[in-house]
Each structure stands twice: as C-alpha cells, then as structure tokens.
N, C-alpha and C positions, 0 to 999 in steps of 0.2 A: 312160559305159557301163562297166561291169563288165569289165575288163582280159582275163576269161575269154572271154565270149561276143565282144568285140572281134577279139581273136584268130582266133577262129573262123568269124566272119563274112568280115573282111576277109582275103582273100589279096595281101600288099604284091608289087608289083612293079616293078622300077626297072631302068634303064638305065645301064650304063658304057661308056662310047665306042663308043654304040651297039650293045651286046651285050645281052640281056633274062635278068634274074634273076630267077626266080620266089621270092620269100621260103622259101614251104615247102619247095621245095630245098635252097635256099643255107642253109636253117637246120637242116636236116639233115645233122651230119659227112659221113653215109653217101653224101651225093648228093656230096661233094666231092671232087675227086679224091684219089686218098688218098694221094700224097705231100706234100700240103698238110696243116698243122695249125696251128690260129688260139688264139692266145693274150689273155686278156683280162684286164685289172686294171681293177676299180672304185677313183672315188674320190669320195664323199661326201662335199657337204657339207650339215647337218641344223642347222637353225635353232633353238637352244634358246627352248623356249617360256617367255617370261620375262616380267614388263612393264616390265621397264629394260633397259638397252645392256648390256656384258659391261663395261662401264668407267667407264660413266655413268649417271649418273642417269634421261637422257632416254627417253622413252616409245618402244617401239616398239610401232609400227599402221600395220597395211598398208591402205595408200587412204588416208593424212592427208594435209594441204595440203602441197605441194614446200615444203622447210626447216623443217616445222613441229615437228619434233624431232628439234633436236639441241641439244645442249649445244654448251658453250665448247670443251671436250676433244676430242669430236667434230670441231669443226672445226679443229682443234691450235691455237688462240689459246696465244701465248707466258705460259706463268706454269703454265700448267695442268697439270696430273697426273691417271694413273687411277688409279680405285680399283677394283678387282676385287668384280664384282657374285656372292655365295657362293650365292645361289640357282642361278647355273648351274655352279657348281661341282659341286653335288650332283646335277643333274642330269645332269650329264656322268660324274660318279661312275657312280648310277644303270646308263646307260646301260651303260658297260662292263662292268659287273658281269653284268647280262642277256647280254652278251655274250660273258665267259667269260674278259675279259682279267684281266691282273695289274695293277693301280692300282698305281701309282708314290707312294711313300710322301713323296717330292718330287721335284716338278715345277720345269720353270721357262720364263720368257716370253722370245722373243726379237725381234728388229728384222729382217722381210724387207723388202730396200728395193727396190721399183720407183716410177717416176717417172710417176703417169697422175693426171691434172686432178681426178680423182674423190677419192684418197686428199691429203689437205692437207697430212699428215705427209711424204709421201713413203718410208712404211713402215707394213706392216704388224705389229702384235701379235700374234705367232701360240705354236706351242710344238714347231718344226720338231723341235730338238737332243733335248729331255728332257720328254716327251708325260705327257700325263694318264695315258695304261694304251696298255699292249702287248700281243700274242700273244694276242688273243682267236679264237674260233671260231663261223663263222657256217654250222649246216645250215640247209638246205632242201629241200621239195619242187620240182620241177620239172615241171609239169604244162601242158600246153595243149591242148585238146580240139581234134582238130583235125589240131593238128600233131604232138603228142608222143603216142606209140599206150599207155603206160603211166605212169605217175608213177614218175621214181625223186628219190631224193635228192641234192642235191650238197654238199659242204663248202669256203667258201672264209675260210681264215685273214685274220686283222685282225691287220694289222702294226704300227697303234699307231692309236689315238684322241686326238686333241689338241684343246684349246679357243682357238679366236681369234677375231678380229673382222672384219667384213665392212668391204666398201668403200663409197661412195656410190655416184651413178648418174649418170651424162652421159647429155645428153638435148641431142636436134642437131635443129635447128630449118634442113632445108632450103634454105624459102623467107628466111628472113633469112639465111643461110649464119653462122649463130653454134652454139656448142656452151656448153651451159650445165649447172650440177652441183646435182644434187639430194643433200643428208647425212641424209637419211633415215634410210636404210640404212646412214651409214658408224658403225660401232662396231656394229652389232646382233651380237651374241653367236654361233657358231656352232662346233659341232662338224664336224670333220675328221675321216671314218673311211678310212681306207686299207688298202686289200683287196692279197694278192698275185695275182699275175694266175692264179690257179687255175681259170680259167672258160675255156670253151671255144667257146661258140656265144652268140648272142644272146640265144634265151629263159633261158638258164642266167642271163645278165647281168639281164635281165628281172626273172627268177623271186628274183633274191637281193633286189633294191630293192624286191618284195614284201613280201617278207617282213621286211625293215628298217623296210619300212613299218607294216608290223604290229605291232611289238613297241617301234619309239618312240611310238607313238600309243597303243599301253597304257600301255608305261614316263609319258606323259604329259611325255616329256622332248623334244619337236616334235610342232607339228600337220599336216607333210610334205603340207600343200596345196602342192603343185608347180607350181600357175596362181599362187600367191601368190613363188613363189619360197623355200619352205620347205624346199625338197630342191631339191637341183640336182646332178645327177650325170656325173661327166668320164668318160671312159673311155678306158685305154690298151690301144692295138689292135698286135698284129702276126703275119705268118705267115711260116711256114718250114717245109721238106719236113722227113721224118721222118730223126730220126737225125743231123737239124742245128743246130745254134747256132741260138738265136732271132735271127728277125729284128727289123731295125729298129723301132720302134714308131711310130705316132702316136698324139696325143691328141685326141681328138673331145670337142669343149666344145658348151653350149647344148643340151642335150637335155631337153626340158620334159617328159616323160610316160616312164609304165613304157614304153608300148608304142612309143614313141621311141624308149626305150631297146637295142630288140630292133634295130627297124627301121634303128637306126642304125650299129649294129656288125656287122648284117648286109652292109649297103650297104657297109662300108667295108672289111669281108674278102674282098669277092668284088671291089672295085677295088683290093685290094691282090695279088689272084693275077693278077686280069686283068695291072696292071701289070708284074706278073715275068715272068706266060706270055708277053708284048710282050717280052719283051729290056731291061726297064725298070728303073729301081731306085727302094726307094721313101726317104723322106728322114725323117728325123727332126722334125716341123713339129706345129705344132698347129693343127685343122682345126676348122671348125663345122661344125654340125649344119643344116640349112636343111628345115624341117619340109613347107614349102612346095613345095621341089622334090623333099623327100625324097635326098635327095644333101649328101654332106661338101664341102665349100668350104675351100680352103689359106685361112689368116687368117697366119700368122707362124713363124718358126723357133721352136722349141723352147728355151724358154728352159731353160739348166743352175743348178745350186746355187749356182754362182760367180756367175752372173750376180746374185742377190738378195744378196751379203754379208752373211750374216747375223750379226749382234750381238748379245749379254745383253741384254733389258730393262732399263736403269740404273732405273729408278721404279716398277717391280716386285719384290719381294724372294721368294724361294724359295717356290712352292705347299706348306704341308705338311699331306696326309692322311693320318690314323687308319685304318693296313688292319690289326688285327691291338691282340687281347687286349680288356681294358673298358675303355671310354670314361666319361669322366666324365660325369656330366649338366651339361648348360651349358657342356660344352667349347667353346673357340672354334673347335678346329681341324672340317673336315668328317670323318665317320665312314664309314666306308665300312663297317664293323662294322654300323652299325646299320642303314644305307640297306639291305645287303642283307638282313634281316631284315622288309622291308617289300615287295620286289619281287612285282609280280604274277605272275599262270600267263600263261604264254607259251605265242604260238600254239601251238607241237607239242606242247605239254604238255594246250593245249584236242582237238587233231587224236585224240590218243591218247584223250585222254577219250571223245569223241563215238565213236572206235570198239566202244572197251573199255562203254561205259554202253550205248549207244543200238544197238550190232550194225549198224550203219552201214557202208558199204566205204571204205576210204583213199580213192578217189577224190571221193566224195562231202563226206567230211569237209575235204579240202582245198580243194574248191570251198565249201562253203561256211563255213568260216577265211578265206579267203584274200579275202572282200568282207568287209568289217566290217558293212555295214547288212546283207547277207545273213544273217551271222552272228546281229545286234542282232533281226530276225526271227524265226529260229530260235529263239532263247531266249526271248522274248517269247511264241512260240506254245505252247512246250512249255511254261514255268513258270507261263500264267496261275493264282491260285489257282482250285482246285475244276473243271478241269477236268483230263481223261486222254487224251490224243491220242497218236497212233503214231509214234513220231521217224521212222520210214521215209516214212510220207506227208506229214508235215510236210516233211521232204528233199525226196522225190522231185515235192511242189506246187511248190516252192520254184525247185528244177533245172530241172526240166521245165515248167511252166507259168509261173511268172512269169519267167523269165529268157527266154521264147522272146516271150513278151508283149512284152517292152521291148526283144528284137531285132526284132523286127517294126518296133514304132515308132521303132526308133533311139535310144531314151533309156539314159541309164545309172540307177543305181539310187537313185544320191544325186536323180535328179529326178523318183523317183515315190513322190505324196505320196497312197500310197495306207497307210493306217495299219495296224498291226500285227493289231489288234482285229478289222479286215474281212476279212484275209486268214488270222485261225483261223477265220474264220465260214464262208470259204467250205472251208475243210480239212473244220470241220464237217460239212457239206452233201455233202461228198464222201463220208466215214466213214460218213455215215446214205441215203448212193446214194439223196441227195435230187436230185444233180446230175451227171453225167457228166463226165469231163477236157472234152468238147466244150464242152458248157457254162458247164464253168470258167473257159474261155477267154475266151468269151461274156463271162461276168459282169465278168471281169476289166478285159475293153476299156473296157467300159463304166464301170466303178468308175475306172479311169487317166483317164478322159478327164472324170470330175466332178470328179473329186480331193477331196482328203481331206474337205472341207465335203459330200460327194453323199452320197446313198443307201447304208443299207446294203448286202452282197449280199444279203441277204432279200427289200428292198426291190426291188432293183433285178431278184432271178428271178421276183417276184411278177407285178411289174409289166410285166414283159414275156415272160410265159409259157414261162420258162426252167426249165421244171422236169421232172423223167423222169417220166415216164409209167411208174406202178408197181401200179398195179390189172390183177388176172391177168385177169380178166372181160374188161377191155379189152383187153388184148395179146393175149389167145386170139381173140379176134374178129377183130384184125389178122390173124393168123396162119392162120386159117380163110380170112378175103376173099385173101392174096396166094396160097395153097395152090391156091384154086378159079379165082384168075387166071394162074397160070404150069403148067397142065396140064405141059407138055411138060418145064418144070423138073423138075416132082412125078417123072414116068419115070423121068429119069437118075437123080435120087437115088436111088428104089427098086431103081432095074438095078445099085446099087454107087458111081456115082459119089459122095462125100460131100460134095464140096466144092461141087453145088447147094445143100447147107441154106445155106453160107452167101451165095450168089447170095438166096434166097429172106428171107435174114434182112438182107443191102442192101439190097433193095425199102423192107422194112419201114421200115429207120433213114430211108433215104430219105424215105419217106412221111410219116414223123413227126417230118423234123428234127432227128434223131439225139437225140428227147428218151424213145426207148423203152430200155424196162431191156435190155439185148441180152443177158444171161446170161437171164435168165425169158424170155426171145422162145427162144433156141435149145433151152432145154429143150422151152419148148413144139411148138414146130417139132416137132422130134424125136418127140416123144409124139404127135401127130397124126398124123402121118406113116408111123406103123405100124399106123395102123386102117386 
C-alpha cells in the first residue's frame, strides 16, 4: 500500500516499560517535552542495479538457488583477484551527481576487517578513507496526511557516497542446530550513502528514503525493492535537552520499509527519554529493528573504526574519474562530464512542473510524485493521444477515489491491476456526469475485483445499472412525487428554513441510489418550490 495512505490509516502504537506512545504524538516535536531534542543520521545502503557483482563476473538474481552465483573471488579462493565492474561505477557516478555531491577525481578501495562466517575474506572492500563523491545535498518534501498538517521541506547533507561490496547470508537451520552460508549476496555491488544527522523526527527520516527512492529508481542506478533487500537503511538515533551536547547515539539496523522506518526511530526516541526521565543512561550499542514486536532489541556494542583496521586495497589501483573539461570519445576512464549531461528530471523538478503546467496545489503534486505508479497513472491519463482531460480531475480521481478504494481493501497500488486505459474511462464518465464520485466508487470495486482481464467501466456501469439518471422529465417527476410526499418538509422550506431542499433532495438520492444528477434535482427543487 501506498506509503501515504499507510500512514494515514494506521495510528502505530507501542510500549516502553510499559508506558503507551501514541506514534502521532511522539512523532510530533510539539507533543515532546521540549527540553528533549532527537537527533537523527541516515545511512544507506542501495544496491546498484547491475547483472554482475562490483568484482566479479558472477550474476546477481534475487531468488536463485543458495551458491548458485558466485564466483571463485566471491568466495576468496587463493589465487584470485578483482576486477572492478565500470558499469557501477557510472552508476554510482550517476547517482551523486543527481545528488549534488563533488565526484572525487580519485578514489580508492580499502580492507574493513571483521570476522563473520558470511564474509570468507574476513574483509570487506569498501571506500571508507577516499569515497566516490562528497558533500552532496538531499531536499525534500515532508508530507503525511494525517499527521503532518502542512508539507514543508527538509534538507539533509550527504557526507560522502562510497561503492562497496556486500556480504553473504548465514542461514541457521534450528532443528539441526548447524549455521550454514549462503555467497549469493557476497560481492553484489552496493552504494553507501551517509547522511549527517540533520533529521529530527521519524517521518523526516521516512520522507528522505522516499525520496532517495525516487530519484535512484529514475536515476535507474537501484531498483530499492526493500522486500528484495535493495535498500536497507541503518539509522543513528539520539536525544539531548536543549542547549546540550548530543547525546549518546544508537544504531537501529534491520529496518525493511519506509514506514519502518518512521515506526522505528520513533520507538526508539521515546525509549531513549523514557530511559533518561528513569535516572537511566543510554549506551552506545547497536540495536535491531523487530517489525514484529514493533520495538528495538540490544544486539551488540557499537563497533568503533578501530575496531575494522582498515587497509589500502593492495589489488585495486586508484579509481580515476573525468569531472571536469572534454572527454575523449572512447576514453577508458568514467566521465562524469558526460553522465551528467544525460541525468534525468528529478522528482522536484517533476513536483514544480505539475504545479507550474497543470495549477495543481503542492500538496497534491507531492502525493502524487511521491508513488511512482500513482505518478505512471497520471501521465498515462493525461497524455493519451487525441484525448483532453482536466489534470485537476484526473488528480483529484486519483487522490480521492482510487486511493480510498485500495484503503478500503487494504491493497497497496503495486497490487492493483486495474489498467491505466479503464481508469481515464471512468475520469471520462465523470467529465461527461455520466457517473457520480458514488458511482465511481462503485465501478471501481468492481473493476479491482475482475482485474485487468474484466470488463470495461462502460461495461461494467451498463451492466449493472450504474449510471445517473439525467433526463429532466424524470427527475422533475421525482421531485414533484418527494414534494407532494413530505408536505410538512415543503412548510419549513417556504417559512425560511433552507436547509429542507436539501432533506427533500436526500429523499431523492435515496430513492434512486444516489444515481440522480443532484445539481439538476436542486435546481429543480427550487423551481418548483416557488409555484
């Protein structure tokens, strides 16, 4: 479901030593005491969408047989070396660029060593020292219906973007009480973006990995499916009264969803005041996420820099990118010259458009930016050839009825497969007040519930007599029968009251299943009324 309407829907609420947090509170500065103030760092990481490993050759594909790619390198078999895969280079380029940062004209790889069953090297290939690009800038909107009474914008600084390699997967088999390792995963290619902790609440946290989401899935540089493990987002948490030294932090790892996201760093500022308002202190640890209980779990201390030792890559030599003058053609080195000369419109630059083009509100344009199939709708409705539709109703079908459609059902939007083509049919049908919002409604259940193989909406208002009743002849006839049936209504109107036409103009809808034109019923009302 749609991140927005999620939101909205659900109100999270959770417990700490038995104390009850309402989310829409605790997500509220305003609701917090106000000598508390909650400091927050993102840290990203984004799966470059590649079909080989950042080092090797081997395929990456999520849901393949355990072991079924990996290379030699992969599993550090003696002899073996990598070779830096330059498709994601460029994507990592790419990336930073959309994001504002400075590309490092050379880069370079180093050795973080920890010691887990998963990693065979007993180190990772990362670019802790001398990163791909620095000091970028990430705005946003900040929007939650619901919770946040306005859209404003936030900005939080990117302190460097770095390309490394992932780990494998241990996988614990209980009942046999063995622990065994899946190299799937180990080398897949991945971007490192690290935020300063410029963020202050949840949904801010939220709202930025929206929007990250947004602009690598244009950029095309990750597909940040997050069920797949394409995104996976840390976050470092801590509070401190006003006018003080920050506090301690923890890191909250395993957060699978935006709306985890919120859920999570809420949860875990309101057990970090709870703890200090107790006489408590809190510790430097790193904590998971437990989606299930909804609550942070201690997992381990906090590891420091010292603790990885980190080393030069020996069998990597110096990254070096082209930021700056012409490039040759067929250069070997990456350009970053040229990649940016291909970047797409990013979201705020689409947000601005739909204001500026269509007279749309900021609110509206964010909502729908801020879903891609929302979006992929929108455009599709508006641009078919040879037709001319209202971007306002096109929006406001969009906002208002199908998004309340699929909270109804509980569905998100990636799972309804109701086609782009049926849903300008019914905007149609709206524009030519063939059919009422009621009705839209109507058609729509119904349309969600054939799915994409059913009936048009043509078909389907035909077929089940879904349609407004717009012959004057008829509706005056209504309007005569409820007139000559509610005598004593007819009184009060005449005596001043006004607000019987529209008691007398419910009858009506009533009567007819809300398929009568109700702007032609109250004129008519009205005109009768006074003979």
């Amino acid at each position: 479901m749609s991140w927005n309407v999620l939101f909205r829907r659900n109100l999270f609420i959770f417990n700490v030593r038995h104390r009850s947090f309402a989310t829409k509170k605790a997500a509220n500065p305003v609701a917090r005491p106000n000598r508390w103030r909650s400091v927050i760092g993102l840290e990203v990481h984004a799966q470059i969408q590649s079909e080989s490993k950042l080092f090797s050759g081997a395929e990456v594909s999520f849901g393949a047989p355990i072991n079924a790619c990996v290379a030699l390198v992969d599993a550090s078999i003696p002899g073996t070396l990598p070779v830096l895969n330059r498709r994601c280079v460029e994507l990592g380029v790419r990336t930073a660029l959309a994001l504002g940062c400075e590309v490092a004209p050379v880069s370079a790889f180093d050795r973080k060593h920890y010691f887990y069953a998963d990693l065979p090297a007993g180190y990772q290939i990362t670019q802790q020292r001398a990163p791909l690009a620095r000091g970028g800038l990430l705005t946003f909107p900040v929007f939650v219906p619901g919770v946040t009474k306005k859209p404003y914008y936030k900005s939080a600084r990117l302190h460097q973007l770095q390309l490394e390699q992932d780990s494998g997967k241990s996988l614990h088999d209980p009942v046999e009480r063995k622990s065994l390792v899946d190299l799937n995963r180990a080398g897949v290619p991945l971007m490192e973006l690290v935020f300063e902790p410029d963020l202050e609440t949840g949904e801010e946290a939220a709202a930025l990995v929206k929007e990250l989401i947004l602009i690598l899935t244009r950029l095309g540089s990750c597909s940040c499916r997050m069920e797949e493990g394409a995104l996976r987002v840390d976050a470092n948490i801590s509070v401190h009264q006003e006018n003080t030294p920050l506090g301690t932090r923890t890191e909250v790892k395993n957060i699978g969803s935006v709306r985890a996201v919120a859920q999570a760093i809420e949860y875990e500022i309101a057990r970090q005041i709870d703890v200090l308002d107790g006489g408590g202190r809190i510790f430097n640890e790193t904590r998971n996420w437990d989606a299930v209980e909804r609550k942070t779990i201690a997992m381990r201390d906090k590891e420091v820099v010292q603790d990885y030792r980190f080393m030069p890559e020996p069998n990597l030599p110096p990254l070096h990118v082209h930021v700056e003058g012409d490039c040759c053609e067929g250069d070997d080195v990456v350009s970053a010259v040229k990649i940016r000369t291909d970047l797409p419109e990013l979201p705020e630059e689409t947000r601005k458009s739909i204001v500026e083009t269509h007279h749309l509100t900021p609110e509206m344009a964010i909502i729908l930016v801020n879903d891609i199939t929302l979006h992929s709708h929108f455009r599709s409705i508006l641009d078919e050839p040879g037709k001319t539709r209202s971007p306002k109703v096109v929006a406001n079908f969009l906002i208002n009825e199908l998004l309340t459609i699929l909270n109804k059902n509980k569905l998100d939007l990636e799972e309804c497969h109701i086609p782009s083509s049926h849903l300008a049919e019914i905007v149609d049908m709206l524009e030519t007040n063939r059919i009422n919002q009621y009705l839209a409604r109507l058609i729509l259940q119904e349309a969600l519930e054939q799915g994409a193989s059913g009936q048009s909406p043509a078909q389907i208002a035909a077929d089940r007599d879904w349609l407004m009743i717009t012959d004057e002849a008829k509706i005056e006839q209504l309007c005569r029968d409820v007139i000559q049936r509610n005598p004593k209504v007819v009184e009060k109107y005449r005596s001043g009251k006004d607000k019987m036409l529209y008691a007398l103009a419910g009858d009506i809808a009533k009567l007819t299943e809300q398929k009568a034109d109700m702007a032609r019923t109250v004129e008519l009302l009205k005109r009768l009324l006074k003979k």
